[in-house]
BAMAR-670330 format. One line per 8 residues: their letters; for each residue x, y, z of N, C-alpha, C, CB. Coordinates in steps of 0.1 Angstrom, whole numbers. Glycine has a CB too. Example, Ala and Ser with C-alpha at 12.3 -4.5 7.8 and 13.67 -1.06 7.14 Angstrom:
<nodes>
AS	132/-57/78/123/-45/78/132/-33/78/113/-45/90 | 128/-22/71/137/-11/71/129/0/79/141/-6/57
</nodes>
This chain:
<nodes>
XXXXXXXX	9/-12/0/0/0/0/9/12/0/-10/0/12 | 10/19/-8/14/34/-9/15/41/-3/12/40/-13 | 18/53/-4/14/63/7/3/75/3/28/69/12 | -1/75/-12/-12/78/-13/-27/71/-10/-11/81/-23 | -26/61/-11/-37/51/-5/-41/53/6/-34/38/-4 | -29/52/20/-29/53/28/-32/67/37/-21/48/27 | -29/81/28/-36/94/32/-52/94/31/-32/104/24 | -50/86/18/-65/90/14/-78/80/25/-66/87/-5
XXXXXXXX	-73/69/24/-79/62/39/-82/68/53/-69/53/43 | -69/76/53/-64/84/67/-76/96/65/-44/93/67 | -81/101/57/-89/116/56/-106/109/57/-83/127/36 | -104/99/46/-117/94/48/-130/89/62/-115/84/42 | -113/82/69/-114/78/82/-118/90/94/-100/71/85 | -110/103/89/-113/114/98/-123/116/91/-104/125/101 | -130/117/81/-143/125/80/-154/118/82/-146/130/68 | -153/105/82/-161/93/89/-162/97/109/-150/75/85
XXXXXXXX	-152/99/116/-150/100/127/-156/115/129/-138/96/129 | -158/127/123/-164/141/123/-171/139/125/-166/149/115 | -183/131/114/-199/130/112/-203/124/119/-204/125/102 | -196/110/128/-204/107/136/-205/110/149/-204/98/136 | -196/121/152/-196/129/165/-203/140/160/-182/132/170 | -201/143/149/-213/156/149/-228/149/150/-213/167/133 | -228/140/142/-245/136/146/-250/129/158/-251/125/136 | -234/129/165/-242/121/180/-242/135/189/-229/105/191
XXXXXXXX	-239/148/187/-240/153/194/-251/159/192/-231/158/196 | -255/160/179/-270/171/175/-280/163/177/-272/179/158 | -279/148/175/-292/139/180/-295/138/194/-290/124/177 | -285/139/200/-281/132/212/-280/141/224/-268/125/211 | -272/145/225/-263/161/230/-276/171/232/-250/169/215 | -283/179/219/-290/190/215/-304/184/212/-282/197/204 | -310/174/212/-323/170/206/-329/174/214/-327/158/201 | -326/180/229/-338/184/240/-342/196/234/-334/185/256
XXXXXXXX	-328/209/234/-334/216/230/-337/221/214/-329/224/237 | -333/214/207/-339/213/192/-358/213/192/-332/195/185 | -361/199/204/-375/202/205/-381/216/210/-379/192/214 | -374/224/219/-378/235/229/-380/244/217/-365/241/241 | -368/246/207/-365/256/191/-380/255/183/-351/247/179 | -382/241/182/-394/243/168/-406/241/178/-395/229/151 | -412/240/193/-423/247/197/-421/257/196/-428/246/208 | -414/265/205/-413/283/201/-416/283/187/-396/291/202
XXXXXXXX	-404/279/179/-410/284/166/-427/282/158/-400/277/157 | -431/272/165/-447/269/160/-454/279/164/-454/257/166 | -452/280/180/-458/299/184/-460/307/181/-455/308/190 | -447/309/173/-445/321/171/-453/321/152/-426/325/175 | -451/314/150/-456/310/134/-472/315/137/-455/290/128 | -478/310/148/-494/306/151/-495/320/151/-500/296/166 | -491/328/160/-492/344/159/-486/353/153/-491/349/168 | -485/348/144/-478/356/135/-487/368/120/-469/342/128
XXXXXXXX	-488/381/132/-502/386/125/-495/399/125/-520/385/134 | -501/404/111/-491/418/109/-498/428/112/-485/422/96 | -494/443/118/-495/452/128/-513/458/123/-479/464/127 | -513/455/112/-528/459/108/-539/453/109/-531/460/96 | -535/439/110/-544/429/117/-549/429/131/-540/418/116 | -537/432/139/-538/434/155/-542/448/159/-525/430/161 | -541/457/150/-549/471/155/-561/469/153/-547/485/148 | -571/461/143/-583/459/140/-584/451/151/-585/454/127
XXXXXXXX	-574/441/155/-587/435/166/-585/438/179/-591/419/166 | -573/448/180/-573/456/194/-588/463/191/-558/469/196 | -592/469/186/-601/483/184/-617/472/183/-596/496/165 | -616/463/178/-630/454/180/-632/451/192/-632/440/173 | -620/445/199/-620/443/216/-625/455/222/-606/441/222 | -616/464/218/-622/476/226/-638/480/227/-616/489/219 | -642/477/213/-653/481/214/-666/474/222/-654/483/201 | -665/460/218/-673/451/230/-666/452/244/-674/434/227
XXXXXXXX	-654/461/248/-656/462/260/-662/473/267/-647/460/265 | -665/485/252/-670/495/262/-686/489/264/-670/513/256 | -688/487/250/-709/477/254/-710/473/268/-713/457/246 | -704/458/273/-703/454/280/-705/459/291/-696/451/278 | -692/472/292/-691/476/305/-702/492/305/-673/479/310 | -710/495/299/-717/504/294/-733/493/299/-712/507/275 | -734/480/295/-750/473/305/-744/470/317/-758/456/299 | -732/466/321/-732/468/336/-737/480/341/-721/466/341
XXXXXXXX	-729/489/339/-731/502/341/-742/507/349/-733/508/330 | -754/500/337/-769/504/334/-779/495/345/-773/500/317 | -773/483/348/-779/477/357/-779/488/371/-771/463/358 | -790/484/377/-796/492/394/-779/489/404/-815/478/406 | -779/469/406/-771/469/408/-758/462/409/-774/472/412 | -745/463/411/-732/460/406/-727/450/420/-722/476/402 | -720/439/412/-713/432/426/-698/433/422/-718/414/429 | -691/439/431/-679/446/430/-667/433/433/-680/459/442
XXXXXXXX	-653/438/426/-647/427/427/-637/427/438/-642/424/416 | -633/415/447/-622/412/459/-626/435/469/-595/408/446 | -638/431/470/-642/442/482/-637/442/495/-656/443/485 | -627/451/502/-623/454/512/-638/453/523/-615/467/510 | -632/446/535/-644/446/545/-644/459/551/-642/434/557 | -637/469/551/-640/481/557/-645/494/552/-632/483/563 | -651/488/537/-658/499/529/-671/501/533/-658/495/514 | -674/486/541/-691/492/541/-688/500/556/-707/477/541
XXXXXXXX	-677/504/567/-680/514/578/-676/523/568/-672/514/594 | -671/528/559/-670/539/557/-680/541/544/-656/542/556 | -689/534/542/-704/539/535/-711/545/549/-715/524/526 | -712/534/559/-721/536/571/-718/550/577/-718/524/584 | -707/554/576/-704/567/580/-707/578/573/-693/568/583 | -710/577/558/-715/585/548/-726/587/550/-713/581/537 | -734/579/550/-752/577/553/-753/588/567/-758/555/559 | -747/578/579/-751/590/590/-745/602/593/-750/586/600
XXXXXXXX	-739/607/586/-728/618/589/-746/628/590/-711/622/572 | -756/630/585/-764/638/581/-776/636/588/-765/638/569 | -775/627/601/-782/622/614/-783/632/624/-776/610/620 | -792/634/632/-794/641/644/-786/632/654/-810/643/648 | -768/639/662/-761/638/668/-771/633/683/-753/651/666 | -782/641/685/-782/637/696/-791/628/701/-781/645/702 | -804/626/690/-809/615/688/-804/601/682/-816/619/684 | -795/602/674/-794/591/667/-781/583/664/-800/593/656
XXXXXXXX	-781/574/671/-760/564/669/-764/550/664/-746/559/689 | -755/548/658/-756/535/648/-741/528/652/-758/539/627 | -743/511/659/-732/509/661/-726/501/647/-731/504/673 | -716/500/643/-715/488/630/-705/478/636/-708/495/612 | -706/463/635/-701/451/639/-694/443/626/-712/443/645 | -685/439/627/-687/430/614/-684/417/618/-678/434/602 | -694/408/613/-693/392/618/-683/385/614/-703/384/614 | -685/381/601/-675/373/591/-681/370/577/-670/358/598
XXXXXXXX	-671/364/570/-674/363/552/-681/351/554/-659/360/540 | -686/349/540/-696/336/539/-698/338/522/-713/337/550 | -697/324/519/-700/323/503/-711/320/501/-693/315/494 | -716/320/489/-731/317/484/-728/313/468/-744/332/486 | -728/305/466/-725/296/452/-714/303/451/-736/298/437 | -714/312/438/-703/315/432/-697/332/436/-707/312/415 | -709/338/447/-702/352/455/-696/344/467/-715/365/461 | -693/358/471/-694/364/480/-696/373/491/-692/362/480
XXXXXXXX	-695/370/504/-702/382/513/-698/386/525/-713/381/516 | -694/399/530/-694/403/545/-701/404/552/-691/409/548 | -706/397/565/-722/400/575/-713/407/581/-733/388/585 | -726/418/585/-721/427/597/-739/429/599/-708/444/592 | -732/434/611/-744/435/626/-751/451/627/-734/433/643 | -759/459/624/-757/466/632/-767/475/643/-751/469/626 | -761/477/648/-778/482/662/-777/499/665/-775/470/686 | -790/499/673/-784/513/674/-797/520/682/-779/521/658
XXXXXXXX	-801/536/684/-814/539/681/-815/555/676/-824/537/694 | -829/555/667/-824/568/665/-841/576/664/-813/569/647 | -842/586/657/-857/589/646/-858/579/638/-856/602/635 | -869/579/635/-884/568/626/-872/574/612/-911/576/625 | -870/588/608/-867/587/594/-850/587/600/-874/601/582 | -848/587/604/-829/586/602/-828/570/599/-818/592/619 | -836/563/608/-833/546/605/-841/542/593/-839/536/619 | -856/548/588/-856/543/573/-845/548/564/-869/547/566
XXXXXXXX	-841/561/569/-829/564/556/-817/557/554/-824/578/557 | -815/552/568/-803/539/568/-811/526/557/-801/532/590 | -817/528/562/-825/511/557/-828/511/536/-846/510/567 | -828/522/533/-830/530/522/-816/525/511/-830/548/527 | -806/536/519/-798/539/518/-788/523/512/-798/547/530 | -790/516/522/-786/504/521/-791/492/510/-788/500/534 | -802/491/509/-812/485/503/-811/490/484/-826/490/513 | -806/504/484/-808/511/470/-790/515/468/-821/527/470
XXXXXXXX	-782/509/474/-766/516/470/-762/507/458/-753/515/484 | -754/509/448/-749/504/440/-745/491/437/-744/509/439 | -736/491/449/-725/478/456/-739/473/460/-711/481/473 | -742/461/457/-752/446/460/-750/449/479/-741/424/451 | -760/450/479/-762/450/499/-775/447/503/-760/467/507 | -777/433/512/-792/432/509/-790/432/530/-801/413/496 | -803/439/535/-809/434/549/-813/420/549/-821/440/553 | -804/412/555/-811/397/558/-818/395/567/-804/386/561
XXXXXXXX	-822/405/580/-831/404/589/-832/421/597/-826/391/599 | -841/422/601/-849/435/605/-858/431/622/-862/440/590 | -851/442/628/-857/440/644/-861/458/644/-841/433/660 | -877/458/649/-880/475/653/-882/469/665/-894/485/647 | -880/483/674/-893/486/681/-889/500/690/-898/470/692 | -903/508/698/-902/514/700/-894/523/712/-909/512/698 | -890/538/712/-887/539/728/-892/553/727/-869/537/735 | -886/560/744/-892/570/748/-879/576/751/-902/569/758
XXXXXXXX	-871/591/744/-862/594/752/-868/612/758/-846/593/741 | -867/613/768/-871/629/774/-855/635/777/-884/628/791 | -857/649/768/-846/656/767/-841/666/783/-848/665/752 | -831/672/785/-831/679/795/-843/690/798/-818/686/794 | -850/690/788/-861/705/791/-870/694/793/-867/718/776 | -875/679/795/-886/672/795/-894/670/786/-892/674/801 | -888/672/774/-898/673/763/-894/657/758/-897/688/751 | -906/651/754/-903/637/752/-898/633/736/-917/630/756
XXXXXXXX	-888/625/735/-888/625/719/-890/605/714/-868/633/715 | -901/604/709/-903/591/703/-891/586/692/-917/592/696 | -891/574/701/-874/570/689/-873/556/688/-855/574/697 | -867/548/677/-866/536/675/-854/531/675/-873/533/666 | -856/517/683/-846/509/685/-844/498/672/-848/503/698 | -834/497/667/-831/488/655/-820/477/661/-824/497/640 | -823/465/651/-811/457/651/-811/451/639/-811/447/662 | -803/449/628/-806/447/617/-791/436/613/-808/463/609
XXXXXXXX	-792/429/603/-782/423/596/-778/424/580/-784/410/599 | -769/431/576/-767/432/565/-755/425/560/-767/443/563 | -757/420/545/-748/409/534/-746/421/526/-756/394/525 | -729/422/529/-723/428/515/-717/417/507/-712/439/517 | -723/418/490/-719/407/483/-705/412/474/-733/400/474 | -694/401/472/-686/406/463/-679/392/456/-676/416/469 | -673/396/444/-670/382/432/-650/385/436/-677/387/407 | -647/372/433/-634/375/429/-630/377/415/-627/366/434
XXXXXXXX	-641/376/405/-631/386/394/-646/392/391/-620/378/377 | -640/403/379/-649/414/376/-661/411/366/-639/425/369 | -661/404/366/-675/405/355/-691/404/358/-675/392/346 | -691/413/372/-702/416/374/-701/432/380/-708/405/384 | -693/441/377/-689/447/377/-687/462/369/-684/441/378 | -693/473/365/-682/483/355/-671/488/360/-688/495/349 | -663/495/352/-652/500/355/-656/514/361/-642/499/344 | -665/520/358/-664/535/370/-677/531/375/-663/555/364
XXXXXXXX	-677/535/387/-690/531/395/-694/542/399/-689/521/407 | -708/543/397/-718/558/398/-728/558/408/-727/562/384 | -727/560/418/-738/555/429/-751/559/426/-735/559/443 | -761/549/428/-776/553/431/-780/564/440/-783/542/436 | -794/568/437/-798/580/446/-802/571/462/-815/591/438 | -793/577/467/-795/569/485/-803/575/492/-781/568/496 | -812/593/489/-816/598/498/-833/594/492/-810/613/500 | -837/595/510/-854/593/506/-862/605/512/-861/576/513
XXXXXXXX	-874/604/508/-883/613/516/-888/610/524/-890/617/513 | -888/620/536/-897/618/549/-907/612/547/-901/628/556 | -910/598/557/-922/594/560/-928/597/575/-921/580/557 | -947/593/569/-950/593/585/-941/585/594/-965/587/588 | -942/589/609/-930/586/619/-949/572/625/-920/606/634 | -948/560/618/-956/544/624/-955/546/638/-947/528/620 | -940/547/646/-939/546/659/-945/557/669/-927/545/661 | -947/569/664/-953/581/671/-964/580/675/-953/592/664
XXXXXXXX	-965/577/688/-979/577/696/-992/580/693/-979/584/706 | -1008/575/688/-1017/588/687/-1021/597/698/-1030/585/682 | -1022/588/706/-1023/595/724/-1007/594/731/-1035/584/736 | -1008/600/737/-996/597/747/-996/604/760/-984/600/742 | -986/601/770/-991/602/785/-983/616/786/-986/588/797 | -970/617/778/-964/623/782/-968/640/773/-951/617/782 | -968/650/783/-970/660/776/-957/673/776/-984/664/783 | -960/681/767/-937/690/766/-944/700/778/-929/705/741
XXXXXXXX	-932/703/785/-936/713/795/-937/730/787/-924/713/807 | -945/738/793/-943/753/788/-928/762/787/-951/762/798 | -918/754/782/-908/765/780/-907/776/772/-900/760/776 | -915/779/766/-916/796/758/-927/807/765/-923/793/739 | -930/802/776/-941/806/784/-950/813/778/-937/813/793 | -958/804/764/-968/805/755/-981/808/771/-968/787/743 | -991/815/762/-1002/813/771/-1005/803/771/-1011/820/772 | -1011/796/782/-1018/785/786/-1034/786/788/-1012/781/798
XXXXXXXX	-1040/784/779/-1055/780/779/-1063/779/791/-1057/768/772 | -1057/767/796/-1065/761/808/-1062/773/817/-1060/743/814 | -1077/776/824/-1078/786/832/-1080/803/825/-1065/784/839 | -1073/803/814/-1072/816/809/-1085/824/808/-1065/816/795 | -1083/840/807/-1096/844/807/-1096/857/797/-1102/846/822 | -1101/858/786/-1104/866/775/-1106/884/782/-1119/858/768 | -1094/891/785/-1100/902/787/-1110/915/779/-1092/906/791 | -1105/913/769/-1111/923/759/-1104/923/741/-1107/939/766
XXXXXXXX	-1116/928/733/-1111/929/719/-1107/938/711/-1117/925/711 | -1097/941/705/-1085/948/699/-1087/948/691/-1074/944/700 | -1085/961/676/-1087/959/662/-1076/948/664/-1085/972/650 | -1063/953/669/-1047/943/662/-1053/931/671/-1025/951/668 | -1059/923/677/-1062/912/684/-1070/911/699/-1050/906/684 | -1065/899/703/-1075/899/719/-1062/897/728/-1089/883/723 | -1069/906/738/-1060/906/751/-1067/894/761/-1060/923/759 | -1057/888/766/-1062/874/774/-1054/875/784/-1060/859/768
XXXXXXXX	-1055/869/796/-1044/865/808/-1047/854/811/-1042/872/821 | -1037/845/818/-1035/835/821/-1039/833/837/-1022/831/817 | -1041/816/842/-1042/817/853/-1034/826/865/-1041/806/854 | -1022/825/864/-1012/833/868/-1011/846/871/-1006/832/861 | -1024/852/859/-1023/870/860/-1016/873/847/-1012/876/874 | -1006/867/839/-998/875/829/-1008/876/820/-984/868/823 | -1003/887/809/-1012/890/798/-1007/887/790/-1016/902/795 | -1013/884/774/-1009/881/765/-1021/892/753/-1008/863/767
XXXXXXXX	-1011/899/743/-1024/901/728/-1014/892/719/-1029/921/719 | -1028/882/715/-1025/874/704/-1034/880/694/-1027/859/706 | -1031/873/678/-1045/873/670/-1039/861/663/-1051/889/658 | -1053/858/649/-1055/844/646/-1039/843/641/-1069/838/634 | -1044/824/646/-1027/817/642/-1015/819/652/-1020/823/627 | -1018/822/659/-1006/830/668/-1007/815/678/-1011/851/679 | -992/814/679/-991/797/687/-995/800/702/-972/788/686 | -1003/793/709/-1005/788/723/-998/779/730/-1016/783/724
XXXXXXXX	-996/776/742/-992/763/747/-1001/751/742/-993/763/761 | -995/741/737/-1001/729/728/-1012/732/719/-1006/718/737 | -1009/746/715/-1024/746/702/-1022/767/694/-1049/742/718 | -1032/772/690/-1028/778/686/-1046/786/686/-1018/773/676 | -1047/798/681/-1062/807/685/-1059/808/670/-1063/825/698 | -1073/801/668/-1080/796/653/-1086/808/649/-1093/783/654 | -1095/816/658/-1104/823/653/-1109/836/664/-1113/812/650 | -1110/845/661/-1114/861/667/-1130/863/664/-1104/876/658
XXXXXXXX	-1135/858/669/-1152/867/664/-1157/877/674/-1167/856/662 | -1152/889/664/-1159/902/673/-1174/901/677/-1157/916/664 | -1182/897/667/-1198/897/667/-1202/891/685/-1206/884/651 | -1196/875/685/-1201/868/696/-1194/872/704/-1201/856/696 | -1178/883/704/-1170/888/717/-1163/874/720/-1180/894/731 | -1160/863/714/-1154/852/715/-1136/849/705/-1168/842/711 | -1127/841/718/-1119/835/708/-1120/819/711/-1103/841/708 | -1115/814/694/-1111/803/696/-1099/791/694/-1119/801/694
XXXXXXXX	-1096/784/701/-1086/776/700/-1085/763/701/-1080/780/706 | -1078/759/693/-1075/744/692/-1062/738/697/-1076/742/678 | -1063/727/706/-1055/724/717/-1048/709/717/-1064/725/729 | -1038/705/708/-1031/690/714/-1026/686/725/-1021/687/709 | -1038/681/731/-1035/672/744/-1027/661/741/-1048/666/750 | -1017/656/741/-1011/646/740/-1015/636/728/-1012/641/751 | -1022/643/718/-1029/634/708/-1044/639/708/-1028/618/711 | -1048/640/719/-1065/645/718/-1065/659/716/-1075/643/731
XXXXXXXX	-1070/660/708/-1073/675/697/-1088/679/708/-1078/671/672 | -1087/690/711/-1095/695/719/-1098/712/710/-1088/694/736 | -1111/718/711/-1118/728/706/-1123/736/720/-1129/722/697 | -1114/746/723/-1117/756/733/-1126/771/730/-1103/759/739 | -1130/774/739/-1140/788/732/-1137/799/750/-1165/779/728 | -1132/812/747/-1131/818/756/-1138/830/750/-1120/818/761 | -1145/836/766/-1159/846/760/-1155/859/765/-1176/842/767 | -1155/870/761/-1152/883/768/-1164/880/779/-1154/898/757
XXXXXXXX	-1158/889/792/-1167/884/804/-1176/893/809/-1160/880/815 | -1187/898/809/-1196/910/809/-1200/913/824/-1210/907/799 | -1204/921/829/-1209/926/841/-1222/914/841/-1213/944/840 | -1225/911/854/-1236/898/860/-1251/911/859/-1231/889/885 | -1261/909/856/-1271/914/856/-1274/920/873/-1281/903/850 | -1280/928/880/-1283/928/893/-1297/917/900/-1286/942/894 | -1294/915/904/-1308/906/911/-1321/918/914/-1303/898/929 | -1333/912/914/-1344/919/919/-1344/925/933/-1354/912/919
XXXXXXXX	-1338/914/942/-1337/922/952/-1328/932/961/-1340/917/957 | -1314/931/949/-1306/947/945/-1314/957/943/-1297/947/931 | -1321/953/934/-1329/966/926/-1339/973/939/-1343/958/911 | -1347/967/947/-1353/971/956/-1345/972/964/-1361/966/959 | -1334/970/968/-1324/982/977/-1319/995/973/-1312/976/981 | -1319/992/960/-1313/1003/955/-1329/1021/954/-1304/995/936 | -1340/1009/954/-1350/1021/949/-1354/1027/967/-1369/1014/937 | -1351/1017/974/-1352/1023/991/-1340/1033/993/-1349/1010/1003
</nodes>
């Protein structure tokens, strides 16, 4: 054998010995991430959308998301998403900020969460007593807010508070339970939230006595009826005094103790007035008071 034979063996032999180290290393060696290369690459193939295509369907998206969030919107009301438990004291504090301080405190409790299918909810407690309308306007207020809030149970009933002057003030005691509901994602939800009208109008006060025992004392030292006696009539009104002696000129509409002088009739020399007794409406009549006739047997002393 030669020594060209023998190179050429020698080169063959090394390019034999190349290939099969190069193919054991790209089979072998690299075929993990060879697989990792052509997923990516399939990805990236699959989305492979040019800049005109993806502004069109950014801007279609967009647009069913304003719809969307445009009927939530429109719905009464919204169940809000992963809701902090201490939003509803600071609604509760919104509502009563506009309560009579010295009739009316609301305490707020909060129990614990609780699910219901696919919500959820915070109970809270809360009690208190106030005015007939400060506690429907709580109850209102709660019942019509945006954020999903329902009363799961309702306790009235009545009380009696009498202020430093004694004047009595009718007030109700509440105990109530309210569910704030909330989702953990948003699709019950819009993105700006517009609150419902929470204020209501005064109702009759149900709990306010038609009779009652207790009556307000005279602090404006109004004249007082009972006893009073009609002295005389006035173009500008009637002069009256009270048991007491004091005088008073009223004319019609002019307020009395528990009532007010309805009416002046010069003709009969009479006033009259109408009187809230504790609920009983009473009709009083006071008469200018005239000299007593003499008796007959005045008269015959007087002709001796």
């Amino acid at each position: 054998m030669n020594r060209k034979l023998k190179s050429t063996l020698g080169l063959v032999g090394l390019l034999i010995f190349i290939l099969a180290a190069g193919g054991a290393y790209i089979f072998i060696f690299q075929r993990g991430r060879i697989k990792d290369m052509q997923s990516e690459l399939k990805k990236l193939k699959a989305n492979d959308y040019n800049t005109a295509q993806l502004t069109a369907q950014m801007q279609e998206l967009s647009s069913r998301e304003k719809i969307l969030d445009s009927t939530l919107a429109s719905r009464k009301f919204n169940i809000p998403q992963n809701l902090s438990s201490i939003k509803f004291f600071n609604f509760t504090n919104l509502v009563t900020s506009g309560f009579s301080q010295d009739l009316t405190q609301v305490n707020v409790e909060y129990v614990e969460q609780k699910q219901e299918k696919e919500f959820y909810y915070y109970e809270y407690k809360l009690t208190g007593t106030g005015t007939f309308n400060d506690i429907h306007q709580l109850i209102y207020a709660i019942e019509q807010s945006k954020e999903l809030k329902k009363i799961k149970s309702l306790a009235l009933d009545g009380a009696v508070q009498t202020d430093k002057e004694g004047i009595p003030n009718f007030l109700v005691n509440f105990t109530m339970i309210v569910d704030v509901y909330f989702s953990t994602n948003n699709r019950f939800a819009s993105t700006g939230l517009r609150e419902n009208v929470t204020t209501s109008r005064p109702l009759y006060d149900v709990f306010y006595p038609l009779i009652r025992n207790e009556i307000p004392p005279n602090i404006d030292n109004l004249l007082d009826v009972q006893g009073a006696k009609l002295l005389a009539l006035i173009p500008e009104g009637a002069f009256l005094a009270d048991a007491k002696g004091n005088t008073y000129l009223l004319w019609e509409g002019e307020q009395v103790y528990l009532g007010y002088l309805t009416k002046i009739d010069y003709e009969n020399s009479r006033v009259s007035f109408i009187l809230n007794k504790g609920g009983i409406i009473e009709k009083v009549d006071l008469y200018l008071e005239k000299e007593a006739p003499k008796t007959k047997n005045q008269n015959n002393e007087i002709k001796k």
